[in-house]
N, C-alpha and C positions, 0 to 999 in steps of 0.2 A: 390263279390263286389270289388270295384276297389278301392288305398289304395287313402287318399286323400293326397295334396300335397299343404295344407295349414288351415288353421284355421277357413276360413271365412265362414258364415253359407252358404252361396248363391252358394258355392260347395257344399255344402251338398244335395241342389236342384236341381244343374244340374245334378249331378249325378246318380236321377233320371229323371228328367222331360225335359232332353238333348235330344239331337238329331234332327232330321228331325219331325218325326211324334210324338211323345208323346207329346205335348202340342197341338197340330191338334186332336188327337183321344179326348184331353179332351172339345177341343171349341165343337167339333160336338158332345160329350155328355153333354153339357150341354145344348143342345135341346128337351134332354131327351133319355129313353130307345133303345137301338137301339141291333140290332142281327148284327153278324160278318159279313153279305151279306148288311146289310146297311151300315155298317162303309168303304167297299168296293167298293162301290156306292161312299160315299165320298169323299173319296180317291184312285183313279181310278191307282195312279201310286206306290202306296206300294203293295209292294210283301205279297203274304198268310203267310209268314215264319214270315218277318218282323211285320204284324199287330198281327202275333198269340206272338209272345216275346214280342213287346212291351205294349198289353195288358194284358200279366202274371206281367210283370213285375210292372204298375201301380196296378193292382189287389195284388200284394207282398207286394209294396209299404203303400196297404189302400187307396188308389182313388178311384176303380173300385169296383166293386161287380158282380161276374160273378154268373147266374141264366142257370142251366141245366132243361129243360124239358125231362123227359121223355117219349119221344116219338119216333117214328121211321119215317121220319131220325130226331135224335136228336137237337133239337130246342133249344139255348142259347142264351140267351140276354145279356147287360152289361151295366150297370149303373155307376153311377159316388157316390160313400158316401158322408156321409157329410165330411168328409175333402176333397175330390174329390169336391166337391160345393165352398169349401172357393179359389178353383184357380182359380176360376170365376174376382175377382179384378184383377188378375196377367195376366190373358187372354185379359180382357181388357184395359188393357193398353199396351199389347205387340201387339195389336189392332191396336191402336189409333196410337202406334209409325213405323209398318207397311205403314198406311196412309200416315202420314211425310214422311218414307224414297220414298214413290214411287210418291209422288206431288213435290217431288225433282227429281224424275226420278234416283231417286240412286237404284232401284228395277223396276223389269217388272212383268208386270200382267202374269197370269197362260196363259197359249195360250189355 
């Protein structure tokens, strides 16, 4: 874990919920249950390396809840916990401010 470099709660949360895709992995879980080849689907430009870390990492954190089948080939799904649920407010508003930046044209659509 990385040291923090000030006080304020809202490092505490970047420093998990940062980056490109971990606040993405959690809006497309909050559609519900989804396997590692869905979430891939979703997001067509993250790397296998990148979504397999940054869903350990939310599943470390208490967001995620990972679910192994045993079967052959092994079947895993991934769900969101109930603190995983409460980033449901945070996603939509980082939503609605998304919309703004790009009806200003300060942001381009996904091509």
């Amino acid at each position: 874990m990385k040291d923090l470099v000030s006080e304020c709660p809202v490092e505490n949360a970047m420093l998990v919920l940062g980056g490109r895709w971990r606040i993405l992995l959690v809006y497309y879980l909050l559609e519900g249950t989804k396997r590692f080849s869905d979430l891939r689907r979703d997001m067509p430009k993250i790397s296998q390396r990148m979504l397999t870390l940054d869903l350990r990492a939310l599943e470390e954190a208490g967001y995620i809840t990972r679910k192994v089948f045993p079967q052959v080939p092994v079947r895993v799904e991934y769900s969101l916990t109930e603190e995983g649920q409460r980033l449901k407010t945070l996603v939509d508003v980082l939503g609605e401010c998304g919309d703004r930046l790009a009806s200003r044209g300060y942001v381009k659509a996904a091509a």
